[in-house]
C-alpha positions as CSV (number, residue, x, y, z in Angstrom):
1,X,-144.8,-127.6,26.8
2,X,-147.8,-125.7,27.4
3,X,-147.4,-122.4,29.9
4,X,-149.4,-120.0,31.5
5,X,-147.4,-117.3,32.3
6,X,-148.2,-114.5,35.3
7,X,-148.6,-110.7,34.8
8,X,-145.2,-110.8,36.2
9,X,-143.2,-112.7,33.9
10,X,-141.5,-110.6,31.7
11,X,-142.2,-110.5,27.9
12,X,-138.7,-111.3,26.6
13,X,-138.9,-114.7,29.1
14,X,-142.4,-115.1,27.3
15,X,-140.9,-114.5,23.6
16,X,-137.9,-117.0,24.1
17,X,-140.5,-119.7,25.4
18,X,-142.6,-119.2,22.4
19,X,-140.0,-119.2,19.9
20,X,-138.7,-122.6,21.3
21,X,-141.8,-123.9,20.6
22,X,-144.2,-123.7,23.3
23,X,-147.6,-122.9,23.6
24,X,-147.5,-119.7,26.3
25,X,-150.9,-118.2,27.6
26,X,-149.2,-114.9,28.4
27,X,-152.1,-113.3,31.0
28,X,-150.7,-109.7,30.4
29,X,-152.7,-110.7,26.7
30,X,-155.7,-112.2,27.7
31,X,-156.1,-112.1,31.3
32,X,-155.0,-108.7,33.2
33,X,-155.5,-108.1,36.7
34,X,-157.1,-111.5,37.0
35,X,-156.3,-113.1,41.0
36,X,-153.6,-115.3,41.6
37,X,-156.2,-118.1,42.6
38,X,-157.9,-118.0,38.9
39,X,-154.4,-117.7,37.0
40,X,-153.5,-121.0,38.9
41,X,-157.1,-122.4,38.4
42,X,-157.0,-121.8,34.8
43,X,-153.3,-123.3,34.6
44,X,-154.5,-126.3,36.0
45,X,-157.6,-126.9,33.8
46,X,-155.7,-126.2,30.8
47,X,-152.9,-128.6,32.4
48,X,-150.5,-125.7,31.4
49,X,-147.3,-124.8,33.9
50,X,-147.9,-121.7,35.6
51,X,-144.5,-119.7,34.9
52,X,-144.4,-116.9,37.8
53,X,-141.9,-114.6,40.1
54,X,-144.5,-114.3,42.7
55,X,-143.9,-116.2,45.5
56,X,-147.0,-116.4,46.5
57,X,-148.0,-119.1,44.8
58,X,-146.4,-120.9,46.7
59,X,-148.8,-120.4,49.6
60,X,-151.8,-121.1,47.5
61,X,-150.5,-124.5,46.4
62,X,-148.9,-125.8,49.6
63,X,-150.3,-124.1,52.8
64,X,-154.2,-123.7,50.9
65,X,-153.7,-126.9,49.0
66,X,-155.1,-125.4,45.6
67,X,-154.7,-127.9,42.8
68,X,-152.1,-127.0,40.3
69,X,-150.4,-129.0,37.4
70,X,-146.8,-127.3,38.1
71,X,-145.4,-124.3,39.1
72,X,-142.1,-122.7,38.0
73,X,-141.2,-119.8,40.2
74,X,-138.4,-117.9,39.1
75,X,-136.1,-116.2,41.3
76,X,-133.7,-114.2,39.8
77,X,-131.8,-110.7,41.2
78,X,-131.3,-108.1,38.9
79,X,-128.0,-108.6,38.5
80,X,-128.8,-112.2,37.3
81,X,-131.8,-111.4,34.8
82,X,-129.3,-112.1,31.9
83,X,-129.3,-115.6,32.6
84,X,-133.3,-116.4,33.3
85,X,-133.6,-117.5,29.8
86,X,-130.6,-119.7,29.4
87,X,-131.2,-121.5,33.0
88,X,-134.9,-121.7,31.8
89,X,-134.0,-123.6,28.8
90,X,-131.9,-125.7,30.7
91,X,-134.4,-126.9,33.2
92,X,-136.8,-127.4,30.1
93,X,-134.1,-129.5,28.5
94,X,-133.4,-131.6,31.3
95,X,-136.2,-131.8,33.4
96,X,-139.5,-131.4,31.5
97,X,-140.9,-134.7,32.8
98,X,-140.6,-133.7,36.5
99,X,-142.0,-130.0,35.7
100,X,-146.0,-131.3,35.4
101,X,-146.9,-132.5,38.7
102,X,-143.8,-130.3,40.8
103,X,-143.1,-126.4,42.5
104,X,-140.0,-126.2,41.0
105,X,-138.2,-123.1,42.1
106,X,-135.4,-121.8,39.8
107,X,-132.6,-119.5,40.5
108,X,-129.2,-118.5,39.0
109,X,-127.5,-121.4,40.3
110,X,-129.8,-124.1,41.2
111,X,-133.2,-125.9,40.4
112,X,-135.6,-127.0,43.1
113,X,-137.8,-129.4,42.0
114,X,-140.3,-130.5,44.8
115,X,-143.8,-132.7,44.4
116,X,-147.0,-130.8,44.5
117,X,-148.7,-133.6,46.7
């Protein structure tokens, strides 16, 4: 799967992803202090997932309607950072043919997978 993955993101998430396999535009690399509204436009040119913990792309793709090709907002406590990466590979296992197109929110216990439109 093809990722664009937010200033946020950490880079261990970002190292598991690529060593599964996946193509990961990390923008800590290549695009640094770019806004939120160009990291989701480029993610959605480049039909990559946007891979984020800020929530606030949420409001850019639902209440401003900006055009995305999915979103995986991770919501993890500190106390469960251990398990990002295994629940991430999970989701990726099982639902990586509802992630493009879906504002999938993941957690330590639960995935959220909701339509973009």
């Amino acid at each position: 799967m093809r990722f664009l993955a937010d200033e946020c993101c950490d880079t261990a998430t970002v190292d598991a992803l690529r060593e599964d396999g996946h193509d990961v535009l990390y923008a800590i690399e290549s695009l640094r202090g770019v806004t939120d509204d160009v990291i989701l436009g480029r993610a959605f040119t480049e039909n990559r997932v946007l891979l984020t913990e800020d929530k606030d792309f949420g409001e850019l793709v639902y209440r401003l309607r900006y055009p995305a090709y999915g979103v995986i907002l991770l919501r993890f406590d500190v106390q469960d950072a251990m398990s990002k990466i295994p629940r991430l590979r999970v989701l990726l296992d099982h639902e990586k043919d509802r992630i493009p197109g879906a504002f999938v929110v993941l957690d330590a216990t639960k995935a959220r997978v909701r339509p973009l439109r």
